[in-house]
N, CA, C and O atoms as a MOPAC input file, in Angstrom:
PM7 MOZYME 1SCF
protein

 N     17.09900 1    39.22400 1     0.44600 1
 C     15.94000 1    38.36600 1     0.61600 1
 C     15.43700 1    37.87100 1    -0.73900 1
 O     14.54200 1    37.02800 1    -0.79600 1
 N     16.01900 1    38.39900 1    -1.85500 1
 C     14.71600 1    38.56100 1    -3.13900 1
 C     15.93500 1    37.28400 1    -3.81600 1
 O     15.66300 1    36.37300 1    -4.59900 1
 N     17.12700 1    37.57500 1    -3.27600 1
 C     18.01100 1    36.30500 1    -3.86200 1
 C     17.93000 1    35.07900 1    -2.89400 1
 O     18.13200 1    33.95100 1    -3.34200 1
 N     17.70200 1    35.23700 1    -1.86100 1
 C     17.21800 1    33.77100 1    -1.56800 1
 C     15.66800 1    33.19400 1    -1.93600 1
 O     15.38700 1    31.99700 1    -1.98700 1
 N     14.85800 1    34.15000 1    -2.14800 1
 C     13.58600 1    33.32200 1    -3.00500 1
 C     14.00500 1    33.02700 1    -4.00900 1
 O     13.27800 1    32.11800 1    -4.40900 1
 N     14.86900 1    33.25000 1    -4.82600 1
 C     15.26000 1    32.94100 1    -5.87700 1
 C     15.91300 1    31.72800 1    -6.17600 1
 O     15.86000 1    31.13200 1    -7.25200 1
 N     16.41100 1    31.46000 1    -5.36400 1
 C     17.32900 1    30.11700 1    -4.88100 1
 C     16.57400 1    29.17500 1    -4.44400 1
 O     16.67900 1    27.98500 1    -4.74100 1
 N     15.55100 1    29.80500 1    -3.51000 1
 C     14.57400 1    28.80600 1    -3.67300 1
 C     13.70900 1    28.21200 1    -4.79400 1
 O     13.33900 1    27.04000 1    -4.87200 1
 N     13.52500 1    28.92100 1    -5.39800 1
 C     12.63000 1    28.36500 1    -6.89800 1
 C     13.67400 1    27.52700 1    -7.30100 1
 O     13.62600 1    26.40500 1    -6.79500 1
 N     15.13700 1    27.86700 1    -8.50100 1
 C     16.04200 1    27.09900 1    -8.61000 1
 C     16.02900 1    26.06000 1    -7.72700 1
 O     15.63100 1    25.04800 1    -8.30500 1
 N     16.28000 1    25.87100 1    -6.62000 1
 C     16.31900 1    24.12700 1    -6.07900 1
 C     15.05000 1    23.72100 1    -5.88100 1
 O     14.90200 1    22.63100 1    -5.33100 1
 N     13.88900 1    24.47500 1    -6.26900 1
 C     12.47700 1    23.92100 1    -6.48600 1
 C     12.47900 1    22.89700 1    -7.62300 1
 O     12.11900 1    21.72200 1    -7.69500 1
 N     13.11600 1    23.93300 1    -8.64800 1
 C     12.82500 1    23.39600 1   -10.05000 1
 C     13.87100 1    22.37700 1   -10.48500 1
 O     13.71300 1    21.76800 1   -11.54300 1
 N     15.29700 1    22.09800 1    -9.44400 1
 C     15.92700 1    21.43300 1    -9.74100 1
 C     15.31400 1    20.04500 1    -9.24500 1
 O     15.25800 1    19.25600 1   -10.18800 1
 N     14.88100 1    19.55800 1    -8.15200 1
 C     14.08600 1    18.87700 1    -7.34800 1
 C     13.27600 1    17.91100 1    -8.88200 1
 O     13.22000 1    16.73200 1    -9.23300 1
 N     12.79400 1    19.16800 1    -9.38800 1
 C     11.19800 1    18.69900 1   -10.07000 1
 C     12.20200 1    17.80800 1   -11.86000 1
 O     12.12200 1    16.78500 1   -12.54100 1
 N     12.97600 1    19.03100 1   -11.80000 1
 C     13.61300 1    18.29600 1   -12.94700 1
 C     14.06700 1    17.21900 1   -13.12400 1
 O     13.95000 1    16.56100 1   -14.15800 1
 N     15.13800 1    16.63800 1   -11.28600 1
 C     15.82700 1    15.17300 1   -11.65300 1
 C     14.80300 1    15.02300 1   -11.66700 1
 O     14.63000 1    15.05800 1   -12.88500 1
 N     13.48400 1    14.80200 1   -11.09800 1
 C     12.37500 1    13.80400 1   -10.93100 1
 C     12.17100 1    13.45300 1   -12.66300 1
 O     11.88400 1    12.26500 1   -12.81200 1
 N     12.22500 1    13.93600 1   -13.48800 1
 C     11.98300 1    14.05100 1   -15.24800 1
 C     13.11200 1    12.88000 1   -15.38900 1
 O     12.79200 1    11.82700 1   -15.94100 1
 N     14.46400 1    13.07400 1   -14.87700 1
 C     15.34600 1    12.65700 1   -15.44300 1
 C     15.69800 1    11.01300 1   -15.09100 1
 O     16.61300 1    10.30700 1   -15.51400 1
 N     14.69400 1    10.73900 1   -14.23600 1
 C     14.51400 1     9.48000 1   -13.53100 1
 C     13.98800 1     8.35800 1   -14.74900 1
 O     13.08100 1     8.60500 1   -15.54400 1
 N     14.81100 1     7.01600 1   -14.69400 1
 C     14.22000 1     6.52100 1   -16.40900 1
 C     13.63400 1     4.93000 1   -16.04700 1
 O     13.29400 1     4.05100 1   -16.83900 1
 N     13.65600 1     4.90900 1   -14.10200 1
 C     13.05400 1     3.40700 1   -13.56100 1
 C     12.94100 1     3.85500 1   -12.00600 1
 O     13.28300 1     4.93600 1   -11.52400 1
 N     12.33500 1     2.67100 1   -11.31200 1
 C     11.67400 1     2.53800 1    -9.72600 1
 C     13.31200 1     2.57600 1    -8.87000 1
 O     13.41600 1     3.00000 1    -7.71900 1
 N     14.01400 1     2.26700 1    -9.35200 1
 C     15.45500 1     2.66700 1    -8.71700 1
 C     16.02700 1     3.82500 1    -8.63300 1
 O     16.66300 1     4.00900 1    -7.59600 1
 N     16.00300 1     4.72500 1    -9.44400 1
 C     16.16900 1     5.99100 1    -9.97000 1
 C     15.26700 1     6.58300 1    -8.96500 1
 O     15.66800 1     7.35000 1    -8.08900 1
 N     13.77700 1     6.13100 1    -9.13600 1
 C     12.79600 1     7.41100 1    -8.37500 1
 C     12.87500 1     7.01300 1    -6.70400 1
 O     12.58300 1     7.75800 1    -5.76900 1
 N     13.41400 1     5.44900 1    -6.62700 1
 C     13.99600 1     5.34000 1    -4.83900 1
 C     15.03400 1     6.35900 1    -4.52000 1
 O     14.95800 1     7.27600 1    -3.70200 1
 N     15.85600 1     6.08900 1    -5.18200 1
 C     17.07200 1     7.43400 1    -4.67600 1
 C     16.83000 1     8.28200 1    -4.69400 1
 O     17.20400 1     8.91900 1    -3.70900 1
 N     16.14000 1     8.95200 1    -5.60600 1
 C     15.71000 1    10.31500 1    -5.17100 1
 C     15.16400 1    10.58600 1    -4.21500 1
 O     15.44500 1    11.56400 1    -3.52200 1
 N     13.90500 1     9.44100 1    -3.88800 1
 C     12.98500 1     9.43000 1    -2.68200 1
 C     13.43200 1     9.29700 1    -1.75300 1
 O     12.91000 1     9.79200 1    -0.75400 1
 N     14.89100 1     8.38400 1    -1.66000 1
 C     14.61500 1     7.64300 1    -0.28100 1
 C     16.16800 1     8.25400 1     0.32600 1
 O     16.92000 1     8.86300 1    -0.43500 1
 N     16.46100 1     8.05100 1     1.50600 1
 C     17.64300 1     8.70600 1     2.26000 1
 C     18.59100 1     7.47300 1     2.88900 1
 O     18.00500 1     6.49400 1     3.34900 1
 N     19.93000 1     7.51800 1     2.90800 1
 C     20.50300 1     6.47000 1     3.74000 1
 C     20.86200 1     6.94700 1     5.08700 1
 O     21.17600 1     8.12300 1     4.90800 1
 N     20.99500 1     6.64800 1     6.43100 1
 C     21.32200 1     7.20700 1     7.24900 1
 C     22.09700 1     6.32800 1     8.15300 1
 O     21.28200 1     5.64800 1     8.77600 1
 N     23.25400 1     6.05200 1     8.48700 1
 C     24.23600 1     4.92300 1     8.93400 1
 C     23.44700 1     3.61200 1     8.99100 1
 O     23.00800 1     3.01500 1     9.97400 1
 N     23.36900 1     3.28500 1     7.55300 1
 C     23.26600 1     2.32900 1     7.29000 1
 C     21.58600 1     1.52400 1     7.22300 1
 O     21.18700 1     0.46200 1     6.74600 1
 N     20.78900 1     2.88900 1     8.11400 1
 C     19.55300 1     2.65200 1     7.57000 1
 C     18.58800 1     2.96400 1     6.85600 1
 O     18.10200 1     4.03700 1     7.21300 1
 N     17.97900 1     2.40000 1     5.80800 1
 C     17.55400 1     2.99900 1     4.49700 1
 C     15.83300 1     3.86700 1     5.14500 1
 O     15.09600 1     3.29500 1     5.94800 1
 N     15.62100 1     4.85100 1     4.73600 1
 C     14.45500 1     5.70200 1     4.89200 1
 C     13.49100 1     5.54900 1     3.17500 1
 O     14.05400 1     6.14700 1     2.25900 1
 N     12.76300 1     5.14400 1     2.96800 1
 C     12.05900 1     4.83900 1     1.64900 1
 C     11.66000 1     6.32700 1     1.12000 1
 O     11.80200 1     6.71300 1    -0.04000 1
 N     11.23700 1     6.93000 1     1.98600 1
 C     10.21900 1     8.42800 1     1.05500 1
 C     10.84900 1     9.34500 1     2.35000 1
 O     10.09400 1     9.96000 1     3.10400 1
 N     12.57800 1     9.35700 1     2.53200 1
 C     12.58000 1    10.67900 1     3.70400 1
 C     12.38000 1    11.61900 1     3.22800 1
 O     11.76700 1    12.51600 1     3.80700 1
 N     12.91900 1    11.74000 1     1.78000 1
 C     12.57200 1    13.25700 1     0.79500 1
 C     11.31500 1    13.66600 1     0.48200 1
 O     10.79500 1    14.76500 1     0.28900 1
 N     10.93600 1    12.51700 1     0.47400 1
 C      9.31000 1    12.65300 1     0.17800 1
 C      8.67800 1    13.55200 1     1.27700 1
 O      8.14600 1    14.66100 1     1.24600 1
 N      8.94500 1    12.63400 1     2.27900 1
 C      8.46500 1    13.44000 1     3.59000 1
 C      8.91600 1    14.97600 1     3.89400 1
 O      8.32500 1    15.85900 1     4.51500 1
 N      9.88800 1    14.97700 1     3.38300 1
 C     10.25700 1    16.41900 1     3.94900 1
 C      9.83200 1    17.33100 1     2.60300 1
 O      9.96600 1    18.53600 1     2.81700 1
 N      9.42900 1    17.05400 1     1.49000 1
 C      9.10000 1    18.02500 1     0.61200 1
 C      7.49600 1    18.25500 1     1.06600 1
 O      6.92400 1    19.34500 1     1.04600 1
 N      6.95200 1    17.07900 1     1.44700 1
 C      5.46000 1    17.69600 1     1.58000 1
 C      5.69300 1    18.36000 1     3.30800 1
 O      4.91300 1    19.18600 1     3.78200 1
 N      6.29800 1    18.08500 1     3.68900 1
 C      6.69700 1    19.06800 1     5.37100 1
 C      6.97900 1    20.45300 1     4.81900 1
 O      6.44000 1    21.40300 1     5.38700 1
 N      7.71800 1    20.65900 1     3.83600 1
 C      7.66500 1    22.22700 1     2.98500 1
 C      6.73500 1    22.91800 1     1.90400 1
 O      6.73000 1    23.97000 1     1.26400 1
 N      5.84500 1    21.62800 1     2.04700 1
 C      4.76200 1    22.37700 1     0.79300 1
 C      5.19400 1    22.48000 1    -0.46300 1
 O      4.99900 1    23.47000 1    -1.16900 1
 N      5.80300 1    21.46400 1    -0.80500 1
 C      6.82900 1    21.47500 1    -2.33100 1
 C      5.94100 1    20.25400 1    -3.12400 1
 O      6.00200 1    19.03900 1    -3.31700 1
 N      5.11900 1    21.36000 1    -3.43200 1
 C      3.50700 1    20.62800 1    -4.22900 1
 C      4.15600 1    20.32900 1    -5.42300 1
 O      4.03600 1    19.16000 1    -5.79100 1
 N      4.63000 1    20.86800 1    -5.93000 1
 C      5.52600 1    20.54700 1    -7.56900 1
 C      5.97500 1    19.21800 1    -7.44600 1
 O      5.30700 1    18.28100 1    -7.88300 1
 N      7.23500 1    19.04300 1    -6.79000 1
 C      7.61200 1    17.94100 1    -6.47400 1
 C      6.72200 1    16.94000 1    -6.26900 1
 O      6.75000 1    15.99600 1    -7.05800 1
 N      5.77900 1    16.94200 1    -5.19900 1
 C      5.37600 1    15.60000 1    -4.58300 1
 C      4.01600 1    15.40700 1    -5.83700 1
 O      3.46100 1    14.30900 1    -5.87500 1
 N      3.65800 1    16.26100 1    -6.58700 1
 C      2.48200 1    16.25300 1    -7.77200 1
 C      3.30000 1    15.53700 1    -8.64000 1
 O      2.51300 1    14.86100 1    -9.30300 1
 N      4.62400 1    15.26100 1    -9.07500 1
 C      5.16400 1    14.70100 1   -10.15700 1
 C      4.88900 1    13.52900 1   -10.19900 1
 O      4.86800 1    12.65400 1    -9.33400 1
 N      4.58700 1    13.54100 1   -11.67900 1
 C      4.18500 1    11.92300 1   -12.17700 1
 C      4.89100 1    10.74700 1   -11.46600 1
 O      4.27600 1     9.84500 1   -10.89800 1
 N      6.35800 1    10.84400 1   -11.55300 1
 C      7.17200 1     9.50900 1   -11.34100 1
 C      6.90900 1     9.28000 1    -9.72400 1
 O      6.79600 1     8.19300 1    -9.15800 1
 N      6.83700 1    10.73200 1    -9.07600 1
 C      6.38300 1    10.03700 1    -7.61100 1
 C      5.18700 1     9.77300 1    -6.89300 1
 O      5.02700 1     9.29000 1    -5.77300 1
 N      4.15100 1    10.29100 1    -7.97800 1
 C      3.06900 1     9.79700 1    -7.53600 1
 C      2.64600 1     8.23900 1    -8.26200 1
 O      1.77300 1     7.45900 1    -7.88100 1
 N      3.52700 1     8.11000 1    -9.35500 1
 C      3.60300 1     6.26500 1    -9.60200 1
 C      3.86300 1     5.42300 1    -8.82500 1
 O      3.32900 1     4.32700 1    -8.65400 1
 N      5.20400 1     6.18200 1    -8.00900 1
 C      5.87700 1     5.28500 1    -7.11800 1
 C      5.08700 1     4.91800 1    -5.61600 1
 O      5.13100 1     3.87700 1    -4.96100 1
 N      4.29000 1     6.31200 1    -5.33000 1
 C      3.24400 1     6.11400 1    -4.21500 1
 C      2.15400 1     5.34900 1    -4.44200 1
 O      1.37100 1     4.87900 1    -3.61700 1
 N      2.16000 1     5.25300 1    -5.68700 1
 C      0.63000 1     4.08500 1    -6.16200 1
 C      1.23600 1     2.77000 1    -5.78900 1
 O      0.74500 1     2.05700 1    -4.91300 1
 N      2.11700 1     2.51500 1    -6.34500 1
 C      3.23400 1     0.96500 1    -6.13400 1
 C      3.16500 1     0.80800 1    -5.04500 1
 O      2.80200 1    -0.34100 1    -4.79200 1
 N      3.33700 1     1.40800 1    -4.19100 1
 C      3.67100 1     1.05500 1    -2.71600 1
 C      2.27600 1     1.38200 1    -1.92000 1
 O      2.23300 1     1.06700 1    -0.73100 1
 N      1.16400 1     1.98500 1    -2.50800 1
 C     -0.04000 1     2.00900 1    -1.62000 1
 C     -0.56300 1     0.30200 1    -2.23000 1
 O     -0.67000 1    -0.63500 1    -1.44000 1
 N     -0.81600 1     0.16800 1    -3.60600 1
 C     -1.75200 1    -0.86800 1    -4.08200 1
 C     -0.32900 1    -2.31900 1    -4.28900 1
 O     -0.69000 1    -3.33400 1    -4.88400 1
 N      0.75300 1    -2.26600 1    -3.90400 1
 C      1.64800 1    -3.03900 1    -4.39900 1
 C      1.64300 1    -3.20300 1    -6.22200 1
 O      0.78400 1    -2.74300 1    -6.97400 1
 N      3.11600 1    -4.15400 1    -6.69300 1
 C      3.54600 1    -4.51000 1    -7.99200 1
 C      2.07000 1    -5.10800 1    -8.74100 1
 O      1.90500 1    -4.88400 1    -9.94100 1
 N      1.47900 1    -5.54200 1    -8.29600 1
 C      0.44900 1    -6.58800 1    -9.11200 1
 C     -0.68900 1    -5.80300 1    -9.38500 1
 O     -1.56900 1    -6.41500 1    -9.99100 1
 N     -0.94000 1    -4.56300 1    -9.09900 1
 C     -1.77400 1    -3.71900 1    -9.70500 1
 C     -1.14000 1    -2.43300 1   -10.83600 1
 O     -1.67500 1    -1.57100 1   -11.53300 1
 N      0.17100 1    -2.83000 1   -10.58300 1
 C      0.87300 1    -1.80200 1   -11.96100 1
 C      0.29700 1    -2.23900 1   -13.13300 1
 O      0.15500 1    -1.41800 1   -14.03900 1
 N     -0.11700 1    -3.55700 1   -13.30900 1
 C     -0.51400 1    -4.64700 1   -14.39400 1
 C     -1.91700 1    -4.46700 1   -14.72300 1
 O     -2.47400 1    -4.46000 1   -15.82100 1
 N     -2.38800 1    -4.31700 1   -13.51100 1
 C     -4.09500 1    -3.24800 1   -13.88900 1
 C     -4.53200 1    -2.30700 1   -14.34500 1
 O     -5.55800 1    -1.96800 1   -14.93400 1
 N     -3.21600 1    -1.69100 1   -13.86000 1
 C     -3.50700 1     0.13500 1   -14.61100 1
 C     -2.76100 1     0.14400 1   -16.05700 1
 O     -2.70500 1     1.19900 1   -16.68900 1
 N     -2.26600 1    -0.89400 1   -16.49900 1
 C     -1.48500 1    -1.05000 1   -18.04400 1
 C     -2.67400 1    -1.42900 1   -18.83500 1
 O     -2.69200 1    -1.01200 1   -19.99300 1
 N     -3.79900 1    -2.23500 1   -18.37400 1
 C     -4.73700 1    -2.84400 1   -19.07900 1
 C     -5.56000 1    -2.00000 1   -19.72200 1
 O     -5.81100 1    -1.06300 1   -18.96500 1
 N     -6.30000 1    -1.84000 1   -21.14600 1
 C     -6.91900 1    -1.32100 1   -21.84000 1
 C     -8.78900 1    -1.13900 1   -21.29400 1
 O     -9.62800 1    -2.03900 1   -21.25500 1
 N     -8.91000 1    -0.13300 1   -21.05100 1
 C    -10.51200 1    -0.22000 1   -20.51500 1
 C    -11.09700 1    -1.37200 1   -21.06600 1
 O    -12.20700 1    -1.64600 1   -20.60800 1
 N    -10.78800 1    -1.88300 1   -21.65600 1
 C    -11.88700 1    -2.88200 1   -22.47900 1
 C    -11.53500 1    -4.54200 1   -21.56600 1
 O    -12.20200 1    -5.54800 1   -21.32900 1
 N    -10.33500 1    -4.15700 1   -21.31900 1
 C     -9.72100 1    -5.75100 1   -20.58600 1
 C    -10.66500 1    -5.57700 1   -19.28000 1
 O    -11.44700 1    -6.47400 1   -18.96200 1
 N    -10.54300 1    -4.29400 1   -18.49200 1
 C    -10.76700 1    -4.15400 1   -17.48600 1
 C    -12.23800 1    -4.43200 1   -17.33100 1
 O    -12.78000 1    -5.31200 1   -16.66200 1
 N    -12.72900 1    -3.56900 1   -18.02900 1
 C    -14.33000 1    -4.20200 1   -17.78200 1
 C    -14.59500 1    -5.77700 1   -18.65300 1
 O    -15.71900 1    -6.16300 1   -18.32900 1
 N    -14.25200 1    -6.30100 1   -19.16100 1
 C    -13.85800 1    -8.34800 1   -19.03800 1
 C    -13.77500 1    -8.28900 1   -17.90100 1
 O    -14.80000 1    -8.44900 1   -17.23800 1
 N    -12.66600 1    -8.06600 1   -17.32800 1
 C    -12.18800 1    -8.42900 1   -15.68400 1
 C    -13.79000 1    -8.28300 1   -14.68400 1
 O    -14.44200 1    -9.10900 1   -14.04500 1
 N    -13.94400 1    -6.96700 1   -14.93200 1
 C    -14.87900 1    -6.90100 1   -14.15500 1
 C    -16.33300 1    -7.75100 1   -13.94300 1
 O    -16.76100 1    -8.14000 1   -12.85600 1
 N    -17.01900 1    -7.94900 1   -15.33900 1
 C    -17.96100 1    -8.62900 1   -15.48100 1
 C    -17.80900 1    -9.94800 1   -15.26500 1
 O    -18.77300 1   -10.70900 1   -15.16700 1
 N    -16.44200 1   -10.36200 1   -15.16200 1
 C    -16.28400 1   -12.07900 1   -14.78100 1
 C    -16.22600 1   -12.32400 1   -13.46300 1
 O    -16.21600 1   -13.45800 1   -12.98300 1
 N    -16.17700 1   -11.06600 1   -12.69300 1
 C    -15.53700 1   -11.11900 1   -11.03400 1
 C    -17.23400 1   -10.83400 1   -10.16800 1
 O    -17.68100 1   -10.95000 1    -9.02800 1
 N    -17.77500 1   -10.37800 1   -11.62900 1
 C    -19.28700 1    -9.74900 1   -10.43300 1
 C    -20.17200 1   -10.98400 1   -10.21700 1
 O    -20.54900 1   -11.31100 1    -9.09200 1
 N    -20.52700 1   -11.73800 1   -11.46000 1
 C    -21.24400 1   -12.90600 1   -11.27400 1
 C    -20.34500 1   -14.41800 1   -10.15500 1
 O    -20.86600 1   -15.50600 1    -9.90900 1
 N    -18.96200 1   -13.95200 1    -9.70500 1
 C    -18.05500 1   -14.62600 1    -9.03400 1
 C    -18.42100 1   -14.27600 1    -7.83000 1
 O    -18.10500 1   -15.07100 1    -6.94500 1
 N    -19.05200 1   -13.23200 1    -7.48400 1
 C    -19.46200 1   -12.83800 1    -5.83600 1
 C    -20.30600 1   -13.38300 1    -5.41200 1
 O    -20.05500 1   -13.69000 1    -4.24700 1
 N    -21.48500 1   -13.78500 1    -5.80900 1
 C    -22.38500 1   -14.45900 1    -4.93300 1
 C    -22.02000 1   -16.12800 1    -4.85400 1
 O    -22.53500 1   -16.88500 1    -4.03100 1
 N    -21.06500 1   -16.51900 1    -5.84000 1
 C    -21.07600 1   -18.11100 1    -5.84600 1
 C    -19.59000 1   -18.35800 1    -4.16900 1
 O    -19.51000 1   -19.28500 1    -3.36300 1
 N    -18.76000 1   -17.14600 1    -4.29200 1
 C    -18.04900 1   -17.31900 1    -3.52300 1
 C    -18.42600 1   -17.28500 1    -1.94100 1
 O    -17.97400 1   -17.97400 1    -1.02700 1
 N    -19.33800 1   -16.32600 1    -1.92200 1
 C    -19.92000 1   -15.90100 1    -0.66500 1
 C    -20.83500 1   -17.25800 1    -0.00200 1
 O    -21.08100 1   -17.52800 1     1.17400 1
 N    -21.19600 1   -17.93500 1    -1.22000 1
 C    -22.02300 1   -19.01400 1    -1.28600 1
 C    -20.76400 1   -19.94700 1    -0.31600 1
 O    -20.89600 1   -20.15300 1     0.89100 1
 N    -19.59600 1   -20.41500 1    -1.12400 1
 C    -18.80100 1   -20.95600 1    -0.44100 1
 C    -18.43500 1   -20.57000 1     1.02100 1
 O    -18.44500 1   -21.36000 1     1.96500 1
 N    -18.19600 1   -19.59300 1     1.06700 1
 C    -18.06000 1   -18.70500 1     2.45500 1
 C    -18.66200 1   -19.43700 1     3.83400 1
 O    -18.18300 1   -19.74400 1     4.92600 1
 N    -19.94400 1   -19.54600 1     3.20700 1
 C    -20.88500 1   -19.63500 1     4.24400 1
 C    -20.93800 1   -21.00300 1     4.54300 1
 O    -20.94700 1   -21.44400 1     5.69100 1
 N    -20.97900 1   -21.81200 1     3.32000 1
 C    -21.26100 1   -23.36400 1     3.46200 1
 C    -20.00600 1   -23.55100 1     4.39400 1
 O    -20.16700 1   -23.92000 1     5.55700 1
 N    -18.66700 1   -23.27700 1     3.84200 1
 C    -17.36500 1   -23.34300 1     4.54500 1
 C    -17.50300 1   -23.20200 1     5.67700 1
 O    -16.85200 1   -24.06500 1     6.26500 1
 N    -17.97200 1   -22.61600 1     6.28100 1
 C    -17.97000 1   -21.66500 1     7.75900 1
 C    -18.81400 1   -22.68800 1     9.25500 1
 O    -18.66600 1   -22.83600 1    10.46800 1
 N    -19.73300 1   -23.18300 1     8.10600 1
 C    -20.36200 1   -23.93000 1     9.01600 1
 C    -20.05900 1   -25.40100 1     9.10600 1
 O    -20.75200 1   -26.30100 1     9.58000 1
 N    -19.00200 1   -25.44100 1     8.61000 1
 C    -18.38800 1   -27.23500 1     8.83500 1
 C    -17.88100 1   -27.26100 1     9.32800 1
 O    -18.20400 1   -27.13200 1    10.50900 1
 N    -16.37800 1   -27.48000 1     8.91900 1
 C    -15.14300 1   -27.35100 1    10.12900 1
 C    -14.79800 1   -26.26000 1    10.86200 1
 O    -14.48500 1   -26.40900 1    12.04300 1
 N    -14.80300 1   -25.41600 1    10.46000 1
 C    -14.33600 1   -24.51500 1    11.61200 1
 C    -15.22200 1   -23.91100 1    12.88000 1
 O    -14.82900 1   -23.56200 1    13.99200 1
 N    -16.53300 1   -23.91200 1    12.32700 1
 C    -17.57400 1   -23.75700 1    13.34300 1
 C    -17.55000 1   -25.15700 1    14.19900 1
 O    -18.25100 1   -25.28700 1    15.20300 1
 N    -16.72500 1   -26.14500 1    13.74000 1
 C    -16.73000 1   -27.52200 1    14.93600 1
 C    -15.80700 1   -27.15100 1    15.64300 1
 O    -15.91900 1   -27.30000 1    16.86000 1
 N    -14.85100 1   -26.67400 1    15.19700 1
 C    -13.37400 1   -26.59200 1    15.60400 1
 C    -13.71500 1   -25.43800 1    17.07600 1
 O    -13.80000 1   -25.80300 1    18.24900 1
 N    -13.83000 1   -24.29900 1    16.65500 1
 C    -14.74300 1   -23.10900 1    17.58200 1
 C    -15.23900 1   -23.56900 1    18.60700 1
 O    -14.84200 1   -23.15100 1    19.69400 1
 N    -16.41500 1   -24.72500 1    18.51300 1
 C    -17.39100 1   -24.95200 1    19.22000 1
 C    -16.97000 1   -26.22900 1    20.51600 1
 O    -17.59800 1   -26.57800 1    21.51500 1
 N    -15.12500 1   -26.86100 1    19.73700 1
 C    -14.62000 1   -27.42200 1    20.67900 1
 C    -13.48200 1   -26.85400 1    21.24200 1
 O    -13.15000 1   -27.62700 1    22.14000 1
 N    -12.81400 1   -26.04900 1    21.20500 1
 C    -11.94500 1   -25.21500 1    21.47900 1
 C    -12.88500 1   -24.63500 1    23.00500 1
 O    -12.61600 1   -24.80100 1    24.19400 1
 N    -13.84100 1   -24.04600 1    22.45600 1
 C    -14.38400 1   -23.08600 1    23.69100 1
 C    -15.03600 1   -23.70500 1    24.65500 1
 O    -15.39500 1   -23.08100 1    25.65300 1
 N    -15.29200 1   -25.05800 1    24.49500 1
 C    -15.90200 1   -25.98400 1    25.31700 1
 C    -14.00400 1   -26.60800 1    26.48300 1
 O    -13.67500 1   -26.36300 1    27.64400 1
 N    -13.52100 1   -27.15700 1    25.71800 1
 C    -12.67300 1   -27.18000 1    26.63400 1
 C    -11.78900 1   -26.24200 1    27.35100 1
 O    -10.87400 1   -26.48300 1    28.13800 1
 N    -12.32400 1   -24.95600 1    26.84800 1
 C    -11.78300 1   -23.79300 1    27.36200 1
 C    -12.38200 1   -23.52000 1    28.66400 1
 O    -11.84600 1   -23.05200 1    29.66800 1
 N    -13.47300 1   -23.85700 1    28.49200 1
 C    -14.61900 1   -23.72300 1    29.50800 1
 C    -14.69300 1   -24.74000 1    30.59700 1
 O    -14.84300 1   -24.26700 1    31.72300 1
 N    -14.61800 1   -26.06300 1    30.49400 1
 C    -13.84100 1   -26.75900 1    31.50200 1
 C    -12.31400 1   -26.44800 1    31.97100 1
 O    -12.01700 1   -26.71900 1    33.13500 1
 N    -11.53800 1   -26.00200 1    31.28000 1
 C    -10.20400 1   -25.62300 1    32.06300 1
 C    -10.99800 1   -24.55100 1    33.28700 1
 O    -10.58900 1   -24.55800 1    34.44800 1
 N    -11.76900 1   -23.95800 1    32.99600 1
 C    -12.40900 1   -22.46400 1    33.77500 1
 C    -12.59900 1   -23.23300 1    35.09500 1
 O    -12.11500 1   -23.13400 1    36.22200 1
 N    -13.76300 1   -24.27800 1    34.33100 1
 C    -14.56800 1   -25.02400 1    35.59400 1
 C    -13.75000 1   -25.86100 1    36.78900 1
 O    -13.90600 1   -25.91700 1    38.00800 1
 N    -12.65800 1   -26.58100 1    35.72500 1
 C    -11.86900 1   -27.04500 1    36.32800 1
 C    -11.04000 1   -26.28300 1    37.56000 1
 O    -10.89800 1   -26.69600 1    38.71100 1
 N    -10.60300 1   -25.21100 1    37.05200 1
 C     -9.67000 1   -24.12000 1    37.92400 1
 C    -10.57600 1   -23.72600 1    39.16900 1
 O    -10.27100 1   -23.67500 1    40.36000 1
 N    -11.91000 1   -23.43600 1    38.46400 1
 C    -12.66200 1   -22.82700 1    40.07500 1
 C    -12.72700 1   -23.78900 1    40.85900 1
 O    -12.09800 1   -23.61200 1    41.90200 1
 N    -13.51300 1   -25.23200 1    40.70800 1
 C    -13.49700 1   -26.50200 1    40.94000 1
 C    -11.97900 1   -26.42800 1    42.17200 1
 O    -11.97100 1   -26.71800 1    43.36900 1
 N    -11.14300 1   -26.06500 1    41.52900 1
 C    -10.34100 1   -26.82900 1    42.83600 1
 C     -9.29700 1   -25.31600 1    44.05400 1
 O     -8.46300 1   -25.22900 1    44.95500 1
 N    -10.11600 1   -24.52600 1    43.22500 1
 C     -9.68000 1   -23.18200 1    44.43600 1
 C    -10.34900 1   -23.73000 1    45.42900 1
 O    -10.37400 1   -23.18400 1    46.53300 1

């Protein structure tokens, strides 16, 4: 018994190591991901290490990068590269941008598409009338 816990740590730590040895998002797919006649599984390993409680593993940097990528998509990798100082720029240009947009929002809302709505459901409403009309 005391040599198969043992074996278990070893393919614990082997697990954790390729994850080190991974040097791009291709690298940390294969590790992650499984082929199975011909259909690709993205995180089957993934899945089955946190199904075993293989906290080491699924805590590693490269795969918790790769779970950021794929929760927030590519175009926020570019956010988290940015220097606090860019970020709050970003931010202070986007806050005074909320009320002018919302502004648009609203003006928007009540032109065309609130016409569009308001004739849509009207002739929706004669098809109704129409239909009872001739039962």
């Amino acid at each position: 018994m005391k040599e198969y816990l043992n074996l278990v740590e070893v393919c614990m730590n082997f697990a954790y190591e390729l994850m080190d040895l991974c040097r791009g998002t291709q690298e940390v797919e294969a590790v992650l991901g499984e082929e199975n006649t011909g259909n690709r599984e993205p995180l089957a390993r993934l899945r089955l290490a946190i199904h075993y409680n293989e906290k080491k593993f699924v805590a590693h940097p490269n795969c918790q990068q790769h779970l950021t990528n794929i929760w927030y998509g590519k175009e926020m990798s570019s956010l988290q590269s940015m220097s606090t100082w860019k970020k709050s720029g970003l931010l202070l240009l986007f806050i005074p941008a909320l009320p002018l947009v919302t502004l648009i929002y609203v003006i928007n809302s009540n032109t065309r598409e609130s016409a569009f709505n308001e004739g849509s459901s009207k002739s929706s409403r004669s098809n109704i009338e129409r239909a009872i009309l001739e039962t």
